[in-house]
N, C-alpha and C positions, 0 to 999 in steps of 0.2 A: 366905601372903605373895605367892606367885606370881600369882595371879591376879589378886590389889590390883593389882599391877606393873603388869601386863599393863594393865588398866584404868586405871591414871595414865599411863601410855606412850601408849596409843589418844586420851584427853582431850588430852595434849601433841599431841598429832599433827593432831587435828580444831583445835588453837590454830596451830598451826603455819600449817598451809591456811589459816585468815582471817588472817594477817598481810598477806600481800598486796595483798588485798582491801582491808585497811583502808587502806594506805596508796594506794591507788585510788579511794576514797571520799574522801582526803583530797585527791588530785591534782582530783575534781570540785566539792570544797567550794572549793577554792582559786580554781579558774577561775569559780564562779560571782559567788564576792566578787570576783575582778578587775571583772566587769560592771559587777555596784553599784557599785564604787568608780569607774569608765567614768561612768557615769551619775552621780556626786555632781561628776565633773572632776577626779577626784584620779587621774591619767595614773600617775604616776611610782609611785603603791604599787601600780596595779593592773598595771605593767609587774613591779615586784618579786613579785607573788604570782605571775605566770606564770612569773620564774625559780625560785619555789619548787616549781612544779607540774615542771615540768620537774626538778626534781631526785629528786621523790617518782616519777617517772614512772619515771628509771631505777634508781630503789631496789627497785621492789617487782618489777622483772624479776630485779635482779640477786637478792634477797632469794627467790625461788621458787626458784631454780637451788640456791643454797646449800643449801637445807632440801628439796630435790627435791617443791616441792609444785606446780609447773607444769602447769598443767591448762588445758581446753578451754575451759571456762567463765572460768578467770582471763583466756587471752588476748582473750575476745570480752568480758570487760568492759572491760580496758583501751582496747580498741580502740573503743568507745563511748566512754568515759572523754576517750579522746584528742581525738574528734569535737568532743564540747564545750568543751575546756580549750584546746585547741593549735587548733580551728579554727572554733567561733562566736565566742568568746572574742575574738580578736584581730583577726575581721572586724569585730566589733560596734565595738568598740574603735577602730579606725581610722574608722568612718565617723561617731562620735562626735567623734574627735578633728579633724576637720575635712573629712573627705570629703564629709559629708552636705550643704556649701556647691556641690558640683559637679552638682547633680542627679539625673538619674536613672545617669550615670557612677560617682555616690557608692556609691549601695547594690548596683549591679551587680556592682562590680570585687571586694569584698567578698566578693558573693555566690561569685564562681569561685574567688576561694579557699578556701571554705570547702569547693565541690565537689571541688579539685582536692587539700584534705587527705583528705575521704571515702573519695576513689578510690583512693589512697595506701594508706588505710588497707586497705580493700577487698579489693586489690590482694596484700597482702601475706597475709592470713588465707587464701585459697585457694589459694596457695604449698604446692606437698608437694616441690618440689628438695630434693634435699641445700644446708645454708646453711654459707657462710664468717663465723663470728661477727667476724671482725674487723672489716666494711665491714658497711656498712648499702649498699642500691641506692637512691640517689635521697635528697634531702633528707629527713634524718627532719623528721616535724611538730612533734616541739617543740622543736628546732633553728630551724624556720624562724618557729614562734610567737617564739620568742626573739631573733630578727631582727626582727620588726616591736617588740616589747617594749622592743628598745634602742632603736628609734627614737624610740618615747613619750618614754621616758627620758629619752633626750638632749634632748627638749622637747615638755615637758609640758603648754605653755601654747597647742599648736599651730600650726599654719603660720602662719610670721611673713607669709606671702606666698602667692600663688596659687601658682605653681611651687614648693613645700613640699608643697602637697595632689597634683599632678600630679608631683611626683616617688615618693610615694607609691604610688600607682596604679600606677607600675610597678613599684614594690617588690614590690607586690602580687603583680603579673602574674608577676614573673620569681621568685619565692618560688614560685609556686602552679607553676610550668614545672619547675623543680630536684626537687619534692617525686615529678614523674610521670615524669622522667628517669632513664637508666641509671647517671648518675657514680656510681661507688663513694667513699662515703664515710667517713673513718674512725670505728669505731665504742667505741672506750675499753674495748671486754667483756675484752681480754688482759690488761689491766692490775694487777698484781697489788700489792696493798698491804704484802702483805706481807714483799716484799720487800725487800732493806737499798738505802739511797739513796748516793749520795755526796756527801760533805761539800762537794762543788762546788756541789749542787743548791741549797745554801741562799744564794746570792750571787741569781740568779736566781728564787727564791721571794721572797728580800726586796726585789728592783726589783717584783716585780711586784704587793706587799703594797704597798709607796709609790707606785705609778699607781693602783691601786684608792682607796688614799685621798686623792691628788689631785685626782682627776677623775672619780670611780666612771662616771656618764655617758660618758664617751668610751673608758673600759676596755672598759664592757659594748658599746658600739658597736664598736669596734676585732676583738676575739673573735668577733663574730657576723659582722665581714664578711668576716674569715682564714676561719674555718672556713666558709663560704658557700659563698668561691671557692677553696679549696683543692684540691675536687674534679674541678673544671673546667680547672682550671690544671696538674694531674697529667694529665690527657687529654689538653691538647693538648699538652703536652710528651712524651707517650708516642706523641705524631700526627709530632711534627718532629724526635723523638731516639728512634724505637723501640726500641733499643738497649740505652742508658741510664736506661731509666723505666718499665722491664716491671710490672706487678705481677700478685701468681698469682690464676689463674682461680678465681674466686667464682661462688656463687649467690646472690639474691636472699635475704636474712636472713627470715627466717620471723618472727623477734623485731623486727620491724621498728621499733619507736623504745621498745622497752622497756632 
């Protein structure tokens, strides 16, 4: 009987290790359909399947930690994973959705996004510091894929106007700036579910369940522009009140948008 054990324990284990994985495969199935659905013009589900990939993204970080199957090969898939879902994905996407009217500006601006998610990513996998899991350094990329997402969102049908395309372009630009930058951002890993809530909580969960179904478009635009500048905004308040705004010295997350 022990050794059966032994042998369904090991098969559990080797299930255990592709869970991740799979939900990484899902986060690349996801981002590819948003393309297609780019290219059919359907904006608004292919901004929804990026906040789906974006969810799966930090499922299968957190999902390795819990079952301790975190490994070398999972983090250089995700980080592949991420290249295509958080940063072709949503260049392609933007210069579909109207860029491509501005010429060779169109597929350029695009293009540095997509390098300045790479570098990010890059960046972060040759990382051997000690990491503060609470702060991610620098915009994570499916954070910022999810900043241009809500923009689709918010309109789908594209720039009602030239200045819509060229407000964009800086979207671009300053998304693709944040992503290579040092602001510390918050990263949700302390958060524990399991913990008991208070009964306060549910006044403010139910405002925020009645804006999501008011307006879902300007919910998901509203979240993606808090959490953008929230990191920015802690800097320099830490620049004009050092005092009153310290926060403790972190390293560069290793887990950089898982």
């Amino acid at each position: 009987m022990k050794p059966r054990r032994k042998r369904v324990r090991r098969r559990l284990r080797r299930g255990a290790y592709m869970l991740p994985s799979l939900l990484t495969i899902g986060n690349i199935m996801l981002g590819f359909y948003a393309l297609i659905c780019g290219l059919r013009g359907d904006f608004q589900r292919a901004a929804l399947l990026i906040f789906a990939a974006a969810l799966l993204d930090a499922l299968d970080g957190r999902l390795a930690r819990l079952t301790g199957t975190d490994s070398a090969f999972g983090r250089e898939f995700d980080s592949l994973a991420d290249v295509l879902t958080f940063g072709a994905t949503p260049a392609v996407l933007t210069y579909l959705w109207g860029l491509g009217d501005l010429g060779r500006i169109g597929w350029l601006v695009p293009l540095c996004y997509l390098v300045c998610t790479a570098t990010r990513l890059a960046r972060f996998n040759v990382q051997s510091k000690p990491v503060d899991s609470r702060y991610f350094v620098g915009l994570p990329a499916p954070a910022a894929a999810c900043a241009l997402g809500s923009i689709l969102f918010f309109a789908p049908t594209g720039p009602y106007w030239r200045w819509g395309a060229l407000a964009l372009v800086l979207a671009l630009l300053f998304l693709g700036g944040l992503m290579l930058s040092t602001f510390r951002y918050w990263s949700g890993k302390r958060i524990d579910l399991r913990q008991r809530w208070s009964y306060r909580m549910i006044f403010p969960a139910a405002a925020l369940l009645l804006i999501v179904a008011y307006h879902p478009p300007a919910f998901f635009l509203g979240v993606a522009v808090l959490y953008i500048f929230s990191a920015p905004t802690l800097w320099l308040r830490g620049r004009w009140f050092p005092h009153s705004a310290r926060q403790p010295e972190a390293s560069p997350a290793r887990e950089a948008d898982s």
